[in-house]
C-alpha positions as CSV (number, residue, x, y, z in Angstrom):
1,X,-39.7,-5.7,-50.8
2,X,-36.9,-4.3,-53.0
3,X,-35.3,-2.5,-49.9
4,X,-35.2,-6.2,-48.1
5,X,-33.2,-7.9,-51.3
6,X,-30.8,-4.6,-51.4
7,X,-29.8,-5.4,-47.8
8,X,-30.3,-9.2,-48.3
9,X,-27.2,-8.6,-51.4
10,X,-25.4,-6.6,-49.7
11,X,-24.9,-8.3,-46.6
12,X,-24.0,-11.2,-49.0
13,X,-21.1,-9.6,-50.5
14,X,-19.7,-7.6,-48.3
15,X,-19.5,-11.2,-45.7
16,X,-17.2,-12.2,-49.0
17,X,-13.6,-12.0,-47.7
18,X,-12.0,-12.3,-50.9
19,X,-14.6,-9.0,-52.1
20,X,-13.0,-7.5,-49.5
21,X,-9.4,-8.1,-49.7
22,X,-9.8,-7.2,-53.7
23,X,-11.5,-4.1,-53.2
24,X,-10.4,-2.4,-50.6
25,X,-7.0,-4.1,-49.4
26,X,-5.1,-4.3,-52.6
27,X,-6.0,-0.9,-53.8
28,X,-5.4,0.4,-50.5
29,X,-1.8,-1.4,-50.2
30,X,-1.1,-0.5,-54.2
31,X,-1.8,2.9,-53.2
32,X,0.9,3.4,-50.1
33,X,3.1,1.2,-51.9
34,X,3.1,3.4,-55.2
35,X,3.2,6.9,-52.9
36,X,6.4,5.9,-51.0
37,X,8.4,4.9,-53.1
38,X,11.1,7.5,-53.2
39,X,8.8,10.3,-53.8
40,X,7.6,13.0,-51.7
41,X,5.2,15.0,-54.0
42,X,1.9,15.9,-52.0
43,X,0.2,16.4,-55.1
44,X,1.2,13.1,-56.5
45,X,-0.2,11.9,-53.5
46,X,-3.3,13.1,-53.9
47,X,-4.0,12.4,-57.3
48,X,-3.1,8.8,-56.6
49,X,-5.2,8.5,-53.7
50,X,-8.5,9.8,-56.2
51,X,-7.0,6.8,-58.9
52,X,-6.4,4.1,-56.7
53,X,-10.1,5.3,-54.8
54,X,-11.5,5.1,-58.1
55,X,-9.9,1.3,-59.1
56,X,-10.8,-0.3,-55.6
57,X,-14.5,1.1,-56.8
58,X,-14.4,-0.2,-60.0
59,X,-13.3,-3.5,-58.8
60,X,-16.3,-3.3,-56.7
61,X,-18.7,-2.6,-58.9
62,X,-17.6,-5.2,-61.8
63,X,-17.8,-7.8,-59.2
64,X,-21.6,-7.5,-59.0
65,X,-21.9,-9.0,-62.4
66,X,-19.8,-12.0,-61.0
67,X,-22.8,-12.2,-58.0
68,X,-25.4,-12.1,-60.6
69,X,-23.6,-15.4,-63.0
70,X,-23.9,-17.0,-60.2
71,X,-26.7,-17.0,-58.8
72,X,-28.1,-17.6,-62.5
73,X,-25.8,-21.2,-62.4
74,X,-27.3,-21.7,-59.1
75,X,-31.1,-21.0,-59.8
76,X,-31.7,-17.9,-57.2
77,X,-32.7,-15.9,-60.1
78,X,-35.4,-18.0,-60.8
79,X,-36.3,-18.5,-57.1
80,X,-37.0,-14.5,-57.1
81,X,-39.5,-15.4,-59.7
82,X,-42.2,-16.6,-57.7
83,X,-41.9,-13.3,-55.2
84,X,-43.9,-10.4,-55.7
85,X,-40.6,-8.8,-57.0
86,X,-41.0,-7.8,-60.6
87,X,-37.6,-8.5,-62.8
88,X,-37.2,-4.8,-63.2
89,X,-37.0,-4.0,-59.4
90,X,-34.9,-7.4,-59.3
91,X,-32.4,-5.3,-61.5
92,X,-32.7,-2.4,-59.9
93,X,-31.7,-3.7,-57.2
94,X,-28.7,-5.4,-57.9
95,X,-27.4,-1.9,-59.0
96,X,-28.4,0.0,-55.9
97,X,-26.2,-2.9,-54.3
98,X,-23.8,-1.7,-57.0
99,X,-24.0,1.8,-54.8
100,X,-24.0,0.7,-51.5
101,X,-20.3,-2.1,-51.8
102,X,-18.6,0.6,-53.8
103,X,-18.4,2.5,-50.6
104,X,-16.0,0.7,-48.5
105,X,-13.3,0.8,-51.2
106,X,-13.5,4.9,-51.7
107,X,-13.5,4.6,-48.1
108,X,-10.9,2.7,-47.9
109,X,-8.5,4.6,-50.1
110,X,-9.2,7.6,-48.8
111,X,-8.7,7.0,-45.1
112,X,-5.0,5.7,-46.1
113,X,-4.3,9.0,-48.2
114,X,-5.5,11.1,-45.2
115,X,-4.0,9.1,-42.3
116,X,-1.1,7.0,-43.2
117,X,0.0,9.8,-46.5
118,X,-0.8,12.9,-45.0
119,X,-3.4,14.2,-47.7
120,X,-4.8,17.5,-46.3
121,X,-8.3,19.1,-47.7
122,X,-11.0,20.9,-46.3
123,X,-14.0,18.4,-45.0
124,X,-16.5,19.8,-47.7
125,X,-13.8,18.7,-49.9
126,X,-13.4,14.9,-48.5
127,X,-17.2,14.3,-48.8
128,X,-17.3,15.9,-52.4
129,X,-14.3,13.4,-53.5
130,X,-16.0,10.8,-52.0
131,X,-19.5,11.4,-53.7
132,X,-18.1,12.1,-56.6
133,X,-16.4,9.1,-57.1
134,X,-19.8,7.0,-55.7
135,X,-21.5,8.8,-58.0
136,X,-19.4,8.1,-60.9
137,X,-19.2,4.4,-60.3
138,X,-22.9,3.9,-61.9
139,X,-21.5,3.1,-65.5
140,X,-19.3,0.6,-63.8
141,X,-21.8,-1.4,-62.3
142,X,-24.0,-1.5,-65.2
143,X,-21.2,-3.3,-66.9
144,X,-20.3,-5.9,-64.6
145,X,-24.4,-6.1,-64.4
146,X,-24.7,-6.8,-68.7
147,X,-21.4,-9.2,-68.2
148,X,-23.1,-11.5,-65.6
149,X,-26.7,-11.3,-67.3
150,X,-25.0,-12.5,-70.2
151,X,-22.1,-14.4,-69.3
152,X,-21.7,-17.7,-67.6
153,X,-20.2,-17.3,-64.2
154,X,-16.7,-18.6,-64.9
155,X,-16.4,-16.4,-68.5
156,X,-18.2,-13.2,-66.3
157,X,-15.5,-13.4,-63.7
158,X,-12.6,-13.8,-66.6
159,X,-14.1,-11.1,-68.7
160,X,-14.9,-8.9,-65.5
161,X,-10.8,-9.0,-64.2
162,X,-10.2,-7.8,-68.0
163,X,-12.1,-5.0,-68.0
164,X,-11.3,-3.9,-64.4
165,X,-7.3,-4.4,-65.4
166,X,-7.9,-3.0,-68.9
167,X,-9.8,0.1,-68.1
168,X,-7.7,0.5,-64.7
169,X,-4.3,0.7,-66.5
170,X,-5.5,2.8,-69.9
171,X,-7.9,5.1,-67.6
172,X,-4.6,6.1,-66.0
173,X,-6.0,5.0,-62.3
174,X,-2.3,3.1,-61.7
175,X,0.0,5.7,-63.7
176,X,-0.1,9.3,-64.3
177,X,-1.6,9.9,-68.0
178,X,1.2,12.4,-68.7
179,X,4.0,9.1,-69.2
180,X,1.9,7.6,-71.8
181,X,2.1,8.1,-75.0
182,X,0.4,10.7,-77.1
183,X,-1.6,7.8,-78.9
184,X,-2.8,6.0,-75.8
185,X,-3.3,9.9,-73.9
186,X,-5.8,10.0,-76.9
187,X,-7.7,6.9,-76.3
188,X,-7.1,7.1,-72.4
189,X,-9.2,10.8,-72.8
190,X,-12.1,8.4,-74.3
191,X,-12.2,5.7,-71.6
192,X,-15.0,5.9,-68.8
193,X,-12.2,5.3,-65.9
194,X,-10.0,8.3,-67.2
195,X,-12.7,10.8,-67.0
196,X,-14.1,9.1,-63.9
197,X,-10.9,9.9,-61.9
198,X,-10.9,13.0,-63.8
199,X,-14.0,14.5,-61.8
200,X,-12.0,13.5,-58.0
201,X,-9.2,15.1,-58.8
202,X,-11.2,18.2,-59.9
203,X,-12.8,18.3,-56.6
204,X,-8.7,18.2,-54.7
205,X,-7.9,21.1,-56.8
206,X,-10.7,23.1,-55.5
207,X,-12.6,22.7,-59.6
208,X,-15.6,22.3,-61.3
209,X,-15.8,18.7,-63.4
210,X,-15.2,19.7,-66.7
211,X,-17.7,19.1,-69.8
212,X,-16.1,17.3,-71.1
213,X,-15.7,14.7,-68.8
214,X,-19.1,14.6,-67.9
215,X,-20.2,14.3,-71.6
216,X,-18.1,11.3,-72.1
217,X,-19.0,9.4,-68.4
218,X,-22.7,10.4,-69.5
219,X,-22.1,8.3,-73.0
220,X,-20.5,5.8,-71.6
221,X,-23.3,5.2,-68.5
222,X,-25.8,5.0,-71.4
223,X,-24.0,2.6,-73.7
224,X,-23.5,0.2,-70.1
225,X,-26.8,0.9,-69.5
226,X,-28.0,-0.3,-72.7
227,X,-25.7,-3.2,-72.8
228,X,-27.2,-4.5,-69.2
229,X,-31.0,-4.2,-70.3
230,X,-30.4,-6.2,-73.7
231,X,-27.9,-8.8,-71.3
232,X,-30.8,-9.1,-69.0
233,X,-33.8,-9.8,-71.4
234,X,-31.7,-12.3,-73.6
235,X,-30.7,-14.4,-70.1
236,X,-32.4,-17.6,-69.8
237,X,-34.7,-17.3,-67.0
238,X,-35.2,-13.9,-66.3
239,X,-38.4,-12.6,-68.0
């Protein structure tokens, strides 16, 4: 049953031309547009294809919460009620959606830096970025997930364009880290999107993720987590 909705969602959102044009055309066209600019660093390249790969992904993942307001305003959550579908696998899976329409932005990002930018790395390397950054995304999704359980549609999609533009900008996913300055470096090091992009850009360089980052993505997945589960038993009509 749950594999049904899954597939039911996604075909749902992906059909969503304005999901598509926001998560995968504008960070694909921000991405060319930032990498030709006058510059010709490869490495620049690179690292902007992993932050821009890593926006269009968290644009997609957010936007699940804005799914989930509405269909609360509309009533389909309590229409799942009377199926055999317990709320816990209705939850579930929203965020394996979560998994599945974060794809075609990565996808998207990364086909541009390999064939219109020239980004060269060894096939093990492509899939690695790629997973990584899928894999990554979770904490993302169970964000926009706790915004639309708790939110009214119109507020989830306000809140939801903050938090992708906020977290996009002070992650460092639109400019290098290294021009901010040393106070918001500090706090960028904190945020979920900074060490997010951190773990891609590990992979280019041929690394391991670092501890670090993986401590603080790991923090920050639990607090989301915790933030969806008390968004979802508080909403009206999902128990």
């Amino acid at each position: 049953m749950i594999i049904e909705y899954v597939r039911l969602e996604v075909r749902r959102t992906l059909r969503d031309t304005g999901f598509a044009i926001s998560t995968v055309g504008v960070p694909v066209m921000m991405y060319l547009l930032f990498t030709n600019l006058g510059t010709d660093d490869d490495a620049f390249r690179t690292s902007a294809m992993v932050g821009m790969a890593a926006y269009g992904a968290l644009g997609a993942a957010l936007s699940l919460g804005t799914g989930v307001a509405e269909d609360r305003s509309t009533g389909w959550l309590r229409q799942l009620r009377i199926t055999p579908m317990t709320p816990r696998q209705v939850v579930t899976g929203r965020a394996l959606t979560g998994s599945v329409v974060v794809l075609p932005a990565i996808a998207g990002v990364l086909l541009a830096g390999g064939l219109a930018n020239g980004v060269r790395m060894a096939a093990g390397q492509w899939i690695l970025v790629a997973l990584t950054l899928w894999l990554g995304s979770l904490p993302f999704t169970l964000l926009g997930i706790g915004n639309g359980y708790r939110l009214t549609a119109q507020t989830t999609g306000v809140v939801n364009v903050a938090c992708n533009l906020g977290l996009a900008v002070v992650g460092g996913l639109w400019f290098p880290v290294a021009l901010f300055p040393d106070w918001l470096r500090t706090i960028s090091a904190y945020t979920p999107t900074n060490r997010f992009a951190e773990l891609g850009v590990a992979v280019t360089e041929g690394a391991a993720p670092g501890a670090a980052a993986l401590a603080v993505l790991t923090v920050w997945t639990v607090l989301f987590g915790a933030y969806a589960a008390v968004s979802y038993r508080r909403s009206p009509g999902t128990a």
